[in-house]
N, C-alpha and C positions, 0 to 999 in steps of 0.2 A: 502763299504770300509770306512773306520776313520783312521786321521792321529791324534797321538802321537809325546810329543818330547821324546826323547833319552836325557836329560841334554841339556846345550847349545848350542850343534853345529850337531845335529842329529835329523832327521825325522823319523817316523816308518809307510810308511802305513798296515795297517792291513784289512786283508780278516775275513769274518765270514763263516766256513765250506764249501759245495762245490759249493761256491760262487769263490772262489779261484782256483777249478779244471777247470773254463769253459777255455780253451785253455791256463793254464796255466799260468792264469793272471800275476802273481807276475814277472817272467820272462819277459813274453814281454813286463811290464810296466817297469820295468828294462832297457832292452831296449830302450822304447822310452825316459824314462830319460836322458842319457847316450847318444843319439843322438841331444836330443835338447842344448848341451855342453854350457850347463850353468855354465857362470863364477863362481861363489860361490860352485859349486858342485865340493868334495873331491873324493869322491866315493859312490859308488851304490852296495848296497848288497841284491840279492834276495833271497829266502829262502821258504819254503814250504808256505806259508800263509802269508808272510809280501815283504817289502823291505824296508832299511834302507837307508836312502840318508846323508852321511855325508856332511858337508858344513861347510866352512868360514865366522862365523856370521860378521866378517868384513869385508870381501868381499861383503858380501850380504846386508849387512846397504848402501853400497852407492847406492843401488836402491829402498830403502824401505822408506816409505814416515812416515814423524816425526810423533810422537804420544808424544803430552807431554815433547816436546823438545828432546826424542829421539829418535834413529829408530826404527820403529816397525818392526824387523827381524822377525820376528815367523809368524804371520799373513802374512807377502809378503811373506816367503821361503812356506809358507801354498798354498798359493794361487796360487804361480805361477807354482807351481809341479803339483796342482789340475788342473789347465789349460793346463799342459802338456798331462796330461794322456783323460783329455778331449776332446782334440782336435779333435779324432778320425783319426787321421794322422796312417793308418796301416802301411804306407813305410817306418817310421820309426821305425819299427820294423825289428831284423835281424829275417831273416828266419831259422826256423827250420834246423840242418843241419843232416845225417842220421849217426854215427859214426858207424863201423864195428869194435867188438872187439872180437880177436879170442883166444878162452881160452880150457888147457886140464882141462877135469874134471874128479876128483874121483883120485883113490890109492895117492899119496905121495904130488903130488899137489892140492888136493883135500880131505883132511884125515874125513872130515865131512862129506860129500855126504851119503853115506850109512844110518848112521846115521838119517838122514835128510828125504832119503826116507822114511826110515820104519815111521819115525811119519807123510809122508804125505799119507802110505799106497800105496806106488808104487816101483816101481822095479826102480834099479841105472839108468837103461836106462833111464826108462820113465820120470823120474825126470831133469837128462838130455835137455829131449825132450823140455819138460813143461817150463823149465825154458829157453832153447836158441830159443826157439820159441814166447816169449813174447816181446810184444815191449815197450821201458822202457823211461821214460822222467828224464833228468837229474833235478831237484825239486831244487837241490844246490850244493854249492863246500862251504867243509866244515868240521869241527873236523881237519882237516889238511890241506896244502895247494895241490889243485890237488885232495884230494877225493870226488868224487861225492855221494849225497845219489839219488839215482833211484827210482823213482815211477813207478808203470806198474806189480810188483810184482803178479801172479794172487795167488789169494789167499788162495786155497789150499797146496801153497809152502813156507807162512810165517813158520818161525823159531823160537825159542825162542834164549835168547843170552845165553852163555856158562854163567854155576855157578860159573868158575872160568878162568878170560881171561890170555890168553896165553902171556907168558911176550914176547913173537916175533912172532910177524905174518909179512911173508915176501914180499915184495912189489910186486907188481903184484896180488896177494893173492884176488878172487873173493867170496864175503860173504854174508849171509845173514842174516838180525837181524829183527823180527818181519815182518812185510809188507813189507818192502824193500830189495835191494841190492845194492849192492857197493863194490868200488873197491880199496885196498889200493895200494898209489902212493909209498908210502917208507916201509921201515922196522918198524914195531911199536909195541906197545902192543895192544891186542885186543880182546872181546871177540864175536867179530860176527863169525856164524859157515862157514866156509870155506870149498867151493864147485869145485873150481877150479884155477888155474892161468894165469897170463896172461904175457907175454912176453916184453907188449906193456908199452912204457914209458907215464905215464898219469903227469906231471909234471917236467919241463925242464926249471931252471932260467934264464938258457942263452936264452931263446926262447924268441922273441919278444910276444909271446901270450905264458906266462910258462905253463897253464892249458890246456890240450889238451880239455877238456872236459870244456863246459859253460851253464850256465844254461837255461834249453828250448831245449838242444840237444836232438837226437833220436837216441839210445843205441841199439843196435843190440849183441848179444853175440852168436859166432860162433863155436861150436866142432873143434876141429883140434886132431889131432892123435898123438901118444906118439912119443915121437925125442926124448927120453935120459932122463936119471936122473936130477930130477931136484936139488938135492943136499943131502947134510948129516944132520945129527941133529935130533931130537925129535920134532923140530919145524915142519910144515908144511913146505915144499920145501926149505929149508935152501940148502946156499952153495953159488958158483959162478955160472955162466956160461959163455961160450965161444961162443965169436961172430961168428955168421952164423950157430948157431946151437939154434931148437927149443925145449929146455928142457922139460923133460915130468916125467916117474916113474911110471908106472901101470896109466899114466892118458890114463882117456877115449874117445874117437870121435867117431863120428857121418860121418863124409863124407870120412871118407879115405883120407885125404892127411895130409900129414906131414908139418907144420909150416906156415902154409897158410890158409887165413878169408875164403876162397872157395866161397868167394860174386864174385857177376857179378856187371856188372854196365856200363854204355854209356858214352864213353869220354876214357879220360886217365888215368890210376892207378899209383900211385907212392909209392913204398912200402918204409918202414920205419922201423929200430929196430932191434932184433937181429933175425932171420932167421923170420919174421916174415912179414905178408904182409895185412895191417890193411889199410882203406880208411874213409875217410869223403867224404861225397857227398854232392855237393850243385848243385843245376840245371843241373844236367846231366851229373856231371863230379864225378868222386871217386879219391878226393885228399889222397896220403897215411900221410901220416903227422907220547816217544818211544820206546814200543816196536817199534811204527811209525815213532820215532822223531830223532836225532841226538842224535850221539855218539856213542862210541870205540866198 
């Protein structure tokens, strides 16, 4: 790992290759930053192979000891973030949490799937399969607010991105663009191929934590079975829906039930969304609440 500045009020530390995969470095160093609530620290931005710490270089001069009459900011914000991450304090790390996101895939909320299989050489189903049976690490939240890009993709089911993106891909909208997937929180332009939808609200201002999804989360994607049209347009799933109902359109499931993540889980479940019943887990409970690189 080497840190970098950003300009004057910005840190970068940077990972070399998959020195970065061991448990996710980037994230839980994130994390521990972010816990040691360091006065001068703006924000903390993790990202596939860095983290960016922004900071209040005047903030941070009144702890940094004179150099040449003035503060040496860079060198103490260097040192004291290296001392963070060094400490080996793992309690300061949040744990992992297991997110459940339950999505139809394939016909109207899904217009790519097909597509998708034939160039991984497998039947709609199996593709399906492949893909809601992988388990996926949130890497970052990013290109929008609330879109996560997922690592975990196996790799048989990388995609290439569309030659020409779609001026509306609709939120909820579950994609795949080289190695990765991800899930768009709003209505956007986009050209990653779109496999399925999701119901579930991934970004909420009013929410004291807007982002449902953080990075180091554990991404689960569930089949759920067709409940209705998911709207009109040329676009993927365009239109409204109506609360308590889980929109669908020739989309495809896997467990037979209609509007439900179909997860188990120890503890209490609290569903969430519009006919939809999606959980985060932490310790025993399920709260309901680049070809590789970024971008649309």
């Amino acid at each position: 790992m080497r840190w970098v500045p950003a300009g004057d009020r910005a840190i970068v530390a940077m990972w070399e290759g998959s020195e970065a995969e061991a448990e996710f470095r980037p994230a839980a160093c994130a994390a521990r930053i972010e816990a040691a609530r360091l006065p001068w620290v703006v924000d903390v931005v993790p990202a596939y192979d860095t983290v960016t710490v922004v900071y209040d270089p005047s903030a941070a001069a009144k702890g940094a000891p004179a150099a040449g009459g003035e503060p040496a900011v860079w060198p103490y914000v260097e040192s004291a973030l290296r001392r963070i991450l060094e400490s080996g304090d793992a309690g300061a790390e949040a744990k992992p949490r297991v997110v459940e996101i339950p999505v139809r895939y394939g016909g109207a909320a899904g217009p790519d799937l097909e597509a998708c299989a034939e160039r991984a050489g497998l039947d709609p189903d199996a593709f399906i399969a492949a893909h809601a049976s992988a388990r996926y690490t949130v890497a970052m939240i990013g290109f929008m607010p609330g879109f996560p890009y997922l690592s975990g993709l196996p790799e048989r089911l990388a995609q290439p991105r569309l030659a020409v993106p779609r001026r509306r891909v609709p939120a909820g909208a579950v994609g795949i663009a080289g190695g990765q997937t991800g899930v768009y929180p709003f209505d956007s332009p986009g050209g990653w191929q779109i496999i399925g939808r999701t119901d579930l609200k991934l970004f909420d201002p009013h929410a004291a934590e807007p982002s449902l999804l953080r990075a180091g989360d554990i991404v689960r994607f569930v089949p759920v079975a067709d409940g209705g049209a998911p709207g009109e347009g040329g676009e993927p799933g365009g239109g409204a829906h109506g609360e308590g109902k889980a929109p669908g359109g020739g989309a495809r499931g896997l467990d037979g039930h209609s509007g439900r993540s179909g997860a188990g889980g120890a503890g209490e479940a609290f569903g969430f969304g519009t006919g939809t019943d999606c959980g985060i887990r932490k310790e025993g409970r399920r709260w309901g609440s680049s070809s590789d690189r970024p971008g649309c």
